[in-house]
C-alpha positions in Angstrom: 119.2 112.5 98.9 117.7 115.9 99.8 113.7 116.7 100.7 112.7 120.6 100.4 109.3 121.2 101.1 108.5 124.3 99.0 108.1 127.7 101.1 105.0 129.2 101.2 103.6 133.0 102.7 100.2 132.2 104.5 99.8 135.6 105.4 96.9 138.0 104.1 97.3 141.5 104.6 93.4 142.8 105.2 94.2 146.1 105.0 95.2 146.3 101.1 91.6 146.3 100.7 91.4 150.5 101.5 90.9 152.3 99.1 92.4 156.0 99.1 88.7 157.5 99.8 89.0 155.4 102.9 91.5 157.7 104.3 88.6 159.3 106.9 86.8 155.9 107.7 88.3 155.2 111.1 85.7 152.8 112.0 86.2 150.9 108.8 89.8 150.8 109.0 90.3 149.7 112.8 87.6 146.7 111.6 90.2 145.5 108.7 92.9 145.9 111.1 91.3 143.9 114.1 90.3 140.9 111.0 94.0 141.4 109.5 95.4 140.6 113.0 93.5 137.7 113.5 94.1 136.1 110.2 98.0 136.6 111.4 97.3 134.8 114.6 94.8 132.1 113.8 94.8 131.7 109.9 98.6 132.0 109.5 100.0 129.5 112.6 97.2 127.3 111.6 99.0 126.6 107.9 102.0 127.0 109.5 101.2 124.0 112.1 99.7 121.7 109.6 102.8 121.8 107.4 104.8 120.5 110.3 102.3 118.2 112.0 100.4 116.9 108.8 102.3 117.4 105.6 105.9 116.7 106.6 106.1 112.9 107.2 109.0 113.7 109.1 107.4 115.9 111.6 104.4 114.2 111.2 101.9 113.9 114.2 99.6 110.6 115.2 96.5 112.7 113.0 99.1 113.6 110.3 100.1 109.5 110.2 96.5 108.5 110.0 95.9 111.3 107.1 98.6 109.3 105.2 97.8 106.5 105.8 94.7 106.9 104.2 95.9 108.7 101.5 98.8 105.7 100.8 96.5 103.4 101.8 98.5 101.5 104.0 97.2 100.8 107.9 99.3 101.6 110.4 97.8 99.1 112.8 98.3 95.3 112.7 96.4 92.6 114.2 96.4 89.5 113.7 94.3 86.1 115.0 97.4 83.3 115.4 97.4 80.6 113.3 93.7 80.4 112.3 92.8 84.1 111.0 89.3 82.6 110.5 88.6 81.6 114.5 86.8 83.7 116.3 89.0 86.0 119.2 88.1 84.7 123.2 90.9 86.1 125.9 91.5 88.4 128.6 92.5 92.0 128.4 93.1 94.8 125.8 94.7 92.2 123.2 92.7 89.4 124.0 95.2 86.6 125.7 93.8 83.3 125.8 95.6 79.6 126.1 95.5 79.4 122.4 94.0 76.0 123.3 90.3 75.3 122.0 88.2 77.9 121.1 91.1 80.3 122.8 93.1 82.2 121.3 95.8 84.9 120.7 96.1 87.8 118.9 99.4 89.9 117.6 98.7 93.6 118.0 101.6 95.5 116.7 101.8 98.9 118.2 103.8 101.3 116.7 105.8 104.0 117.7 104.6 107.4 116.4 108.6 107.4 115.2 108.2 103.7 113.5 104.9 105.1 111.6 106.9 107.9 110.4 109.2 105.3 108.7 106.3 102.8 107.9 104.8 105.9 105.8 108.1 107.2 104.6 108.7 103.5 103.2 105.6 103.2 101.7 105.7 106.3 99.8 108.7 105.4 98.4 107.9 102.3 97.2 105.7 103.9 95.1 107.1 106.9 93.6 110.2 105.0 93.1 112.0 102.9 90.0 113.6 100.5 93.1 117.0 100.4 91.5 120.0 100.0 93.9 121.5 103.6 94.0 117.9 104.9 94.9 117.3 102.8 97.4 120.4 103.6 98.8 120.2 107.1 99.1 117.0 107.1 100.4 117.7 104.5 102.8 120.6 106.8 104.3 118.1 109.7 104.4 115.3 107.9 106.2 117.2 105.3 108.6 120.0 107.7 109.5 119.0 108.3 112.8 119.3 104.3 113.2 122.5 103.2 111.7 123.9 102.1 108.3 121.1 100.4 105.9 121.6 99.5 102.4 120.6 96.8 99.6 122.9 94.7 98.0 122.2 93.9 94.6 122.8 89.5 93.9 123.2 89.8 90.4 120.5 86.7 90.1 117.0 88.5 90.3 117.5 89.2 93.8 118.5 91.4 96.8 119.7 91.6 100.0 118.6 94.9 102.5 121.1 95.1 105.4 120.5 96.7 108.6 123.7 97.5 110.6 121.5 97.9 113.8 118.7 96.1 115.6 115.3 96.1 114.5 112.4 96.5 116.9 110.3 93.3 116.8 107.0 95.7 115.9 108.9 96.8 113.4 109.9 93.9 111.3 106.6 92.6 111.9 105.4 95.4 110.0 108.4 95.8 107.3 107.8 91.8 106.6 103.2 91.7 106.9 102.9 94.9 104.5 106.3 93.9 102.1 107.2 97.6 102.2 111.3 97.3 101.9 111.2 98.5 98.1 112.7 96.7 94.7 111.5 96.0 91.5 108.7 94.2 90.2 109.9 90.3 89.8 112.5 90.8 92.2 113.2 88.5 95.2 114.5 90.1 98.7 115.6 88.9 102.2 117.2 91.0 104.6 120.1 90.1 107.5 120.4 92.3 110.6 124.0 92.5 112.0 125.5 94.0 115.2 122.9 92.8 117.2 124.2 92.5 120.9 124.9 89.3 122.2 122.6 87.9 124.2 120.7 85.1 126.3 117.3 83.8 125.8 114.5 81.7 123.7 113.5 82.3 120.2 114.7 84.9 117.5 114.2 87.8 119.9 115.7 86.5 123.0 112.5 86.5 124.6 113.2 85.6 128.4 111.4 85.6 132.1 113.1 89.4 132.5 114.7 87.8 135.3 118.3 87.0 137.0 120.8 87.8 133.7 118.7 86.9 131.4 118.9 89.5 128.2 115.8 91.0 126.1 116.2 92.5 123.1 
């Protein structure tokens, strides 16, 4: 799978606006010249800039991610209340920590990476331009996880699929993949995904969570 973003020449040459009987209008023609060389500093870099920090969702900056996620409307931001999304949020600190006990509770903000929004929005623009048949997702899963490791779908012959990820996914992440369903197929089909060559480790729960302590192992 190849992306080209089509080539484009911002410039604007000012000074194609004299006329032959403009030969003798010094002053006129050193104004021009003065507004040509600002458009090439300002107007040019500026186009320049936002291909690379808005339009590429490869390059694309924090403001770029939010643009698109607006346009795709998909948030890039999740939180969520615990169990009970209807109870109202009492903790300490930035995400709220409580005992989860009473009118305590919890809540599961999942920060991104400006890296793991680039994917997010990659994903989710896929999903919709797409047909989801196997060979598609294929190739674009080798274009947009290849700086991860191997990825593919397997196709289970029954209505289903299976996505693979030869590497380890970041909790955040497949908190997000799983919350907005953004691993793509087609419509009626049903998915789960396996993650293998995880490294070995030591600790409680799905993520090895542990006290960070002695040789204990976090993923």
């Amino acid at each position: 799978m190849t992306t080209q973003i089509q080539q484009f020449d911002f410039s604007v040459d000012c000074l194609r606006a004299l006329l032959w009987q403009h030969n003798d209008a010094a002053r006129l023609e050193a104004l021009i010249r003065a507004k040509s060389e600002w458009y090439a500093a300002e107007h040019s870099t500026f186009w320049s800039d936002w291909l690379v920090d808005v339009f590429d969702l490869r390059t694309a900056n924090d403001f770029g991610c939010a643009v698109w996620a607006t346009i795709l409307d998909i948030p890039i931001a999740l939180t969520s209340k615990g169990d009970d999304p209807n109870k109202p949020i009492f903790g300490f600190g930035q995400y709220r920590e409580g005992f989860a006990q009473g009118n305590f509770a919890s809540t599961n903000s999942v920060i991104l990476t400006l890296e793991q929004k680039r994917l997010v929005l990659q994903l989710r623009y896929f999903q919709l331009t797409t047909r989801g048949t196997v060979p598609e997702i294929n190739a674009f899963f080798k274009f947009v996880f290849s700086s991860l490791g191997l990825a593919y779908v397997n196709d289970g012959y029954q209505m289903n699929a299976r996505y693979v990820f030869a590497f380890p996914l970041s909790s955040s992440l497949e908190t997000v993949l799983t919350e907005y369903d953004l691993l793509p197929r087609p419509a009626g089909v049903a998915i789960d995904y396996v993650i293998v060559g995880e490294a070995d480790g030591f600790g409680f729960g799905r993520y090895h969570e542990t006290f960070t302590n002695g040789n204990f192992y976090h993923a």
